[in-house]
Each structure stands twice: as structure tokens, then as C-alpha cells.
FIKOLZA-1660 file (N, C-alpha, C; in steps of 0.1 Angstrom, whole numbers, plus 5000, padded with zeros to 4 digits):
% residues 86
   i   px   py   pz ch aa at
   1 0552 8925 9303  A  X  N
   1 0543 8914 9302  A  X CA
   1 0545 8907 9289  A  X  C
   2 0550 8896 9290  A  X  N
   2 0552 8887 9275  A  X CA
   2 0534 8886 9274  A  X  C
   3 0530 8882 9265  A  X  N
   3 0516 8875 9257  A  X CA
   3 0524 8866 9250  A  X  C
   4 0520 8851 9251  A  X  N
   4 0523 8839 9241  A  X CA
   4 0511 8840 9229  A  X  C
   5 0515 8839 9220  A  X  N
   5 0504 8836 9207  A  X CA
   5 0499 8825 9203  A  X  C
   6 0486 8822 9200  A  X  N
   6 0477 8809 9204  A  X CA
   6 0481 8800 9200  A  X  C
   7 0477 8785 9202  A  X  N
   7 0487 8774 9198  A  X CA
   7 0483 8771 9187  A  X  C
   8 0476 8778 9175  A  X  N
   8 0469 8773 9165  A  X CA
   8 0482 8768 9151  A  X  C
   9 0479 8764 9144  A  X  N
   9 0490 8763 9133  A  X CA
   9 0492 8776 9128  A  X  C
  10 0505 8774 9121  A  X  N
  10 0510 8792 9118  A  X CA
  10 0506 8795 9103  A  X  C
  11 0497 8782 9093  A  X  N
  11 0488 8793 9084  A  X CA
  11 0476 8792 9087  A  X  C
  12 0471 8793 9097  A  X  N
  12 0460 8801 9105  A  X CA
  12 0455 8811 9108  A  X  C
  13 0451 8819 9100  A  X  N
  13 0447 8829 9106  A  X CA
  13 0431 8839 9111  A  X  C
  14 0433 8841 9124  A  X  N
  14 0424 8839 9126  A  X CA
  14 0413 8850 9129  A  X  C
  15 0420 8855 9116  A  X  N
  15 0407 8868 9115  A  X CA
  15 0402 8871 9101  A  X  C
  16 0409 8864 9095  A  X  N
  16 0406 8863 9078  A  X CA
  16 0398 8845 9076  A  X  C
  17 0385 8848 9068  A  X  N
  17 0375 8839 9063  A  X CA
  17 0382 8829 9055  A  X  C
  18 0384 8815 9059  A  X  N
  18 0391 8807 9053  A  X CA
  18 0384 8800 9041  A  X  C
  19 0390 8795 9032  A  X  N
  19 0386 8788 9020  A  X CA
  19 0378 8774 9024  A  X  C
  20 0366 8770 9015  A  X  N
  20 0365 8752 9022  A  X CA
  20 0379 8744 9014  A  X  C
  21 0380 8736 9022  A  X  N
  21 0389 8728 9014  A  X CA
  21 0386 8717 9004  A  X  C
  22 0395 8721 8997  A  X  N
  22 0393 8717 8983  A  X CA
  22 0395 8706 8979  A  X  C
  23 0389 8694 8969  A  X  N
  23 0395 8683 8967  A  X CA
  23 0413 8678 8962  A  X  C
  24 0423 8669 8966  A  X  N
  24 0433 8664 8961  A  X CA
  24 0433 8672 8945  A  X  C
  25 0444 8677 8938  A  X  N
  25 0445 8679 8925  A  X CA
  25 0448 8667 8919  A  X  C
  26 0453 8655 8928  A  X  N
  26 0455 8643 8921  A  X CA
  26 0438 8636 8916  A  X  C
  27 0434 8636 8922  A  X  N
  27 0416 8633 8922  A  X CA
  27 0414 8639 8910  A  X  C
  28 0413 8646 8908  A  X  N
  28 0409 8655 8891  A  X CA
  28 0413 8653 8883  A  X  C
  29 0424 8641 8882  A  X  N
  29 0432 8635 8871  A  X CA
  29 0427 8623 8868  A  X  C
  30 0425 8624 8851  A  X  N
  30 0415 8609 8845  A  X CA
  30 0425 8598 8853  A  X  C
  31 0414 8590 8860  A  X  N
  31 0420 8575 8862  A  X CA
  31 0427 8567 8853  A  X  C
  32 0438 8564 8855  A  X  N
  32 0445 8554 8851  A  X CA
  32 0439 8539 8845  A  X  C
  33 0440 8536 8833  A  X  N
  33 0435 8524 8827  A  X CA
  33 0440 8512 8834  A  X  C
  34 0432 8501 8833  A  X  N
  34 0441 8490 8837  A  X CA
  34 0451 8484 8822  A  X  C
  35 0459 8478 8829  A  X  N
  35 0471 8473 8822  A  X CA
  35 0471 8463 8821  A  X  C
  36 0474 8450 8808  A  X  N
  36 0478 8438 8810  A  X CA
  36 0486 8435 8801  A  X  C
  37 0501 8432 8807  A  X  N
  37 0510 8426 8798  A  X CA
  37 0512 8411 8799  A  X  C
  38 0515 8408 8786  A  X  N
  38 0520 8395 8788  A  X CA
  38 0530 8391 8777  A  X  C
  39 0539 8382 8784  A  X  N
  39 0553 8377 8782  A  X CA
  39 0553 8370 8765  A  X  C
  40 0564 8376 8755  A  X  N
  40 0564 8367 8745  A  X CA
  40 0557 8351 8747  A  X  C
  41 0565 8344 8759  A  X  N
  41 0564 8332 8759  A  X CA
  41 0548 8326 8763  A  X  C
  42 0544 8334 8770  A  X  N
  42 0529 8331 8770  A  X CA
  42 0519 8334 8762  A  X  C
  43 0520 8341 8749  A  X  N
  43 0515 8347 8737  A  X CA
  43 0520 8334 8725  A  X  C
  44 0531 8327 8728  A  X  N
  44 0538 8317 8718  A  X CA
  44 0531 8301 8721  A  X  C
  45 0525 8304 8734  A  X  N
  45 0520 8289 8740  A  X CA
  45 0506 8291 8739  A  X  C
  46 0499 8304 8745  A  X  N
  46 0487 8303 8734  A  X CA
  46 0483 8301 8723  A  X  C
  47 0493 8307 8713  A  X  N
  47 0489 8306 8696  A  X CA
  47 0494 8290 8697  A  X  C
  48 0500 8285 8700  A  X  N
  48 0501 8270 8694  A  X CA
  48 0489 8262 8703  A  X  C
  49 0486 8266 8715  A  X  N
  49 0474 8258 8718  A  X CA
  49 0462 8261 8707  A  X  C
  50 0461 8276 8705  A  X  N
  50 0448 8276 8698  A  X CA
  50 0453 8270 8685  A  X  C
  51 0462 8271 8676  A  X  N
  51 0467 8263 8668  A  X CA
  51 0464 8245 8665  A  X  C
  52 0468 8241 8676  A  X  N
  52 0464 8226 8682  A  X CA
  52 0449 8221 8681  A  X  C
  53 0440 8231 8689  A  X  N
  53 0426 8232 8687  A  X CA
  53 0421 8236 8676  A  X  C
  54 0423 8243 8664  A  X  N
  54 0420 8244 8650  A  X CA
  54 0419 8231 8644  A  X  C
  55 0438 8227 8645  A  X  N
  55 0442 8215 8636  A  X CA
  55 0431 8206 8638  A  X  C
  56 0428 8199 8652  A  X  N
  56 0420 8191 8657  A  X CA
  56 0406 8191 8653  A  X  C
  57 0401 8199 8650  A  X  N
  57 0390 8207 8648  A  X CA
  57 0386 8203 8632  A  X  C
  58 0397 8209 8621  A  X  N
  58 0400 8208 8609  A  X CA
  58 0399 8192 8604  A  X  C
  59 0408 8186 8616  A  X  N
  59 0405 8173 8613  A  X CA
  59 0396 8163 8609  A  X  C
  60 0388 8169 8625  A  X  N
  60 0375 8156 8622  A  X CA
  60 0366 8165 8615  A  X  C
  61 0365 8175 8611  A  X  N
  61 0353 8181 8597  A  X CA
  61 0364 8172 8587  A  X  C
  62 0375 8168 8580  A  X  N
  62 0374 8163 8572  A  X CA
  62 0374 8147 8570  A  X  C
  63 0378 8143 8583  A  X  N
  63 0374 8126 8584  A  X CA
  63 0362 8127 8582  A  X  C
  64 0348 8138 8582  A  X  N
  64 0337 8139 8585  A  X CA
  64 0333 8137 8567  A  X  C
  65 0337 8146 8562  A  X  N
  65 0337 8147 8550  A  X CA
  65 0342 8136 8541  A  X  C
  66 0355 8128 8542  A  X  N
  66 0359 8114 8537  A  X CA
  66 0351 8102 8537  A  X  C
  67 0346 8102 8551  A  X  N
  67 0334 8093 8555  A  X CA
  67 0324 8094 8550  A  X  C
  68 0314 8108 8543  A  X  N
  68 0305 8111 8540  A  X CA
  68 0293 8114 8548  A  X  C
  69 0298 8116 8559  A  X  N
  69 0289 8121 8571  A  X CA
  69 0289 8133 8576  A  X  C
  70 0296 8138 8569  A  X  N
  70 0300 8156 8574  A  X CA
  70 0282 8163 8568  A  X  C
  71 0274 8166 8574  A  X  N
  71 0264 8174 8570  A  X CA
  71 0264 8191 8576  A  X  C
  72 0260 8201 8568  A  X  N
  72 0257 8214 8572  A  X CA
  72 0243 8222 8577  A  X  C
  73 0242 8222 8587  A  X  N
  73 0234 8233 8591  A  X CA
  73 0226 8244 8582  A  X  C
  74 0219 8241 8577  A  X  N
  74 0214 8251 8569  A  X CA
  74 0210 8263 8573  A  X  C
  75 0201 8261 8587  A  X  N
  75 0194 8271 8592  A  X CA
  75 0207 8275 8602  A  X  C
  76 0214 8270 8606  A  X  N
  76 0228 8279 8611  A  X CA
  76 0236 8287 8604  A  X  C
  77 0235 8285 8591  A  X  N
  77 0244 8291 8573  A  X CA
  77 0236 8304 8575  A  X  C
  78 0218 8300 8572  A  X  N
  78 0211 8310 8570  A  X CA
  78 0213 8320 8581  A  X  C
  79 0212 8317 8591  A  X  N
  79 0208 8328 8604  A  X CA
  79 0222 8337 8605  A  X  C
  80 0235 8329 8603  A  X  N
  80 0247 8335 8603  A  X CA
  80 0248 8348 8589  A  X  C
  81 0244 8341 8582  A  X  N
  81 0248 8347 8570  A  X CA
  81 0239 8362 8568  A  X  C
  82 0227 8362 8576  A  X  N
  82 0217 8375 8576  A  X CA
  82 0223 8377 8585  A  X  C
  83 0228 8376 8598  A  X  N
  83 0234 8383 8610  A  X CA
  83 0251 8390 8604  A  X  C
  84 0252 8386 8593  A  X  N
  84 0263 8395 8588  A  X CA
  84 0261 8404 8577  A  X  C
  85 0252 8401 8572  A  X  N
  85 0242 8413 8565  A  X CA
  85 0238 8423 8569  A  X  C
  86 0230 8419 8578  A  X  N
  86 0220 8427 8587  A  X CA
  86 0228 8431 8599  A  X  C
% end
């Protein structure tokens, strides 16, 4: 009399208390940061835009100033100036 042995998978066994199964060991590894690179050339066209935007900027505070119309903010001076204090 042959006996066939059951169709179960062969590390199965089925008289020994199995383990629960355990989480991925990949899982248990700190998540990966996000990444952002960017191209010389798009680091070279930002700085001269923000560059652009300064100049422009620099400008009319001094046409502001030639004119005699450039005024300051006092209570913007004050509030800045304790917020870097404080």
C-alpha cells in the first residue's frame, strides 16, 4: 500500500506549533527621506531671478529716497527689531 503525503507545502509541518508571522524586515527599516535635486542650471536662473527682484526692489527705495519720498515704518522697525531680540 503506497500512502501519498498531504498536499500541504513542504515547510509545513503539521505537528509542530507554528510561529505568527512576522512583519517584512524591510518594514523595520527607517523610511527613506524625500529627495530633491536640482540641476546647476536651474539654481543659476533662480539666483539671477531673485537677483533681478532685489535690483528692482533696491531701485525704487532709492528713486524713493532721491525724490524725498521714501518714508520708514517706525512701528514696523520697532516690532521687527524686538522680534529679534526677543
Amino acid at each position: 500500500m503506497n500512502v501519498n503525503k498531504p498536499s500541504a507545502p513542504p515547510f509545513v509541518n503539521p505537528y509542530k506549533k507554528h510561529n505568527p508571522v512576522t512583519k517584512v524586515e524591510q518594514a523595520k527599516k527607517a523610511p527613506r527621506e524625500d529627495e530633491l535635486q536640482i540641476s546647476n542650471k536651474a539654481r543659476e536662473l533662480y539666483t539671477m531671478k531673485a537677483e533681478e527682484k532685489r535690483e528692482a526692489k533696491l531701485d525704487a527705495i532709492q528713486k524713493k529716497i532721491e525724490n524725498g519720498t521714501y518714508s520708514v515704518d517706525s512701528k514696523k522697525t520697532a516690532e521687527k527689531l524686538f522680534d529679534q531680540l526677543f
